[in-house]
C-alpha positions as CSV (number, residue, x, y, z in Angstrom):
1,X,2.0,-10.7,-1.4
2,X,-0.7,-8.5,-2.5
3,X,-2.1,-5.3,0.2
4,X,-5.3,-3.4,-0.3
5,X,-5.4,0.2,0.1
6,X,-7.6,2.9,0.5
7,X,-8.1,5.6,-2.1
8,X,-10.3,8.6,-2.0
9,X,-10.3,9.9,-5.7
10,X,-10.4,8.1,-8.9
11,X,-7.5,8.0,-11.4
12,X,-4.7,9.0,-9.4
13,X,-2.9,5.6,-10.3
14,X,-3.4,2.8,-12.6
15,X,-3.3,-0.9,-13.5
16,X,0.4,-2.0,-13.9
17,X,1.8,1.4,-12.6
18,X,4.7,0.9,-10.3
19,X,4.0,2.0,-7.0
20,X,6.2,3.5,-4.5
21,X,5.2,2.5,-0.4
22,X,6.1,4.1,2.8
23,X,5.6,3.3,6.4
24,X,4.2,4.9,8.9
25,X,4.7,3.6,13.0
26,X,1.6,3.5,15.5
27,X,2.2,2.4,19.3
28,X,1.6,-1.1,18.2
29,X,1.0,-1.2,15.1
30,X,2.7,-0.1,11.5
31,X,0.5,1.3,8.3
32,X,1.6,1.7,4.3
33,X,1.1,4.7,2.1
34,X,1.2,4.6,-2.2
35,X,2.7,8.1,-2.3
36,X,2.4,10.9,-2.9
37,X,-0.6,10.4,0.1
38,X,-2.7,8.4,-3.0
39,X,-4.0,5.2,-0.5
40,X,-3.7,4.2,2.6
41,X,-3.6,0.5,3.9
42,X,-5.3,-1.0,7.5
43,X,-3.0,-1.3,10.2
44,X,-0.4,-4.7,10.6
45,X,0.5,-6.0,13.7
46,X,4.6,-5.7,14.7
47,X,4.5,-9.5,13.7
48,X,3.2,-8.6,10.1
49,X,5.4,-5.7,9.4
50,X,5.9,-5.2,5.4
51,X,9.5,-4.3,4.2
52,X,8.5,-4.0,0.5
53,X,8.8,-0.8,-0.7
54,X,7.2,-0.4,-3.7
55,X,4.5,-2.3,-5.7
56,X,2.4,-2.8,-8.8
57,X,-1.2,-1.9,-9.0
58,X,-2.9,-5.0,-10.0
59,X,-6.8,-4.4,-9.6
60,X,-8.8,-0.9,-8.8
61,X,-12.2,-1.6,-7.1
62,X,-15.1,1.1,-6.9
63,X,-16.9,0.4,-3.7
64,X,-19.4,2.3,-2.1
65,X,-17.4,3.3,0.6
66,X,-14.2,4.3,-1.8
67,X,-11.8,3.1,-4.7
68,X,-9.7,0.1,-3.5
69,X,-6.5,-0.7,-5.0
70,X,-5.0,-4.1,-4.8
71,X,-1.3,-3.9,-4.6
72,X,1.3,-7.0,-5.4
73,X,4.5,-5.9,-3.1
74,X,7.8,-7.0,-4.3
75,X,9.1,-10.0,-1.7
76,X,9.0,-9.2,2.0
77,X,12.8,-8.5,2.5
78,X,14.7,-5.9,4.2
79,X,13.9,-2.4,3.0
80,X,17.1,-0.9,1.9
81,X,18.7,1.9,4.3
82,X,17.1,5.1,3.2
């Protein structure tokens, strides 16, 4: 399963770098962070909740409107207890 994020400033990960993913809770809604606060991903419905917890970078794209990572998640099972 692959998730884009959202990253403000260049080199602050990179291709193949293991990734470590948290989760934030909204009303309705859950969103992902690469920490330490690197990217941020779009919001997922309940029904679309990720319980990956960390990833590998596989593409950084350089859009006008930011840096975009592309991130493969490990498979969607439950997240351990933490």
């Amino acid at each position: 399963m692959f998730v884009e994020f959202k990253m403000e400033r260049e080199d602050l990960v990179t291709v193949g770098q293991e990734v470590p993913i948290s989760e934030g809770k909204l009303p309705y809604s859950y969103y992902y962070v690469v920490e330490p606060a690197i990217a941020m991903s779009g919001n997922f419905p309940t029904n679309q909740r990720i319980m990956a917890r960390k990833g590998i970078v596989r593409e950084i794209e350089n859009k006008p409107t930011g840096f975009y990572l592309k991130v493969e998640l490990e498979d969607n099972k439950e997240a351990d207890n933490e």
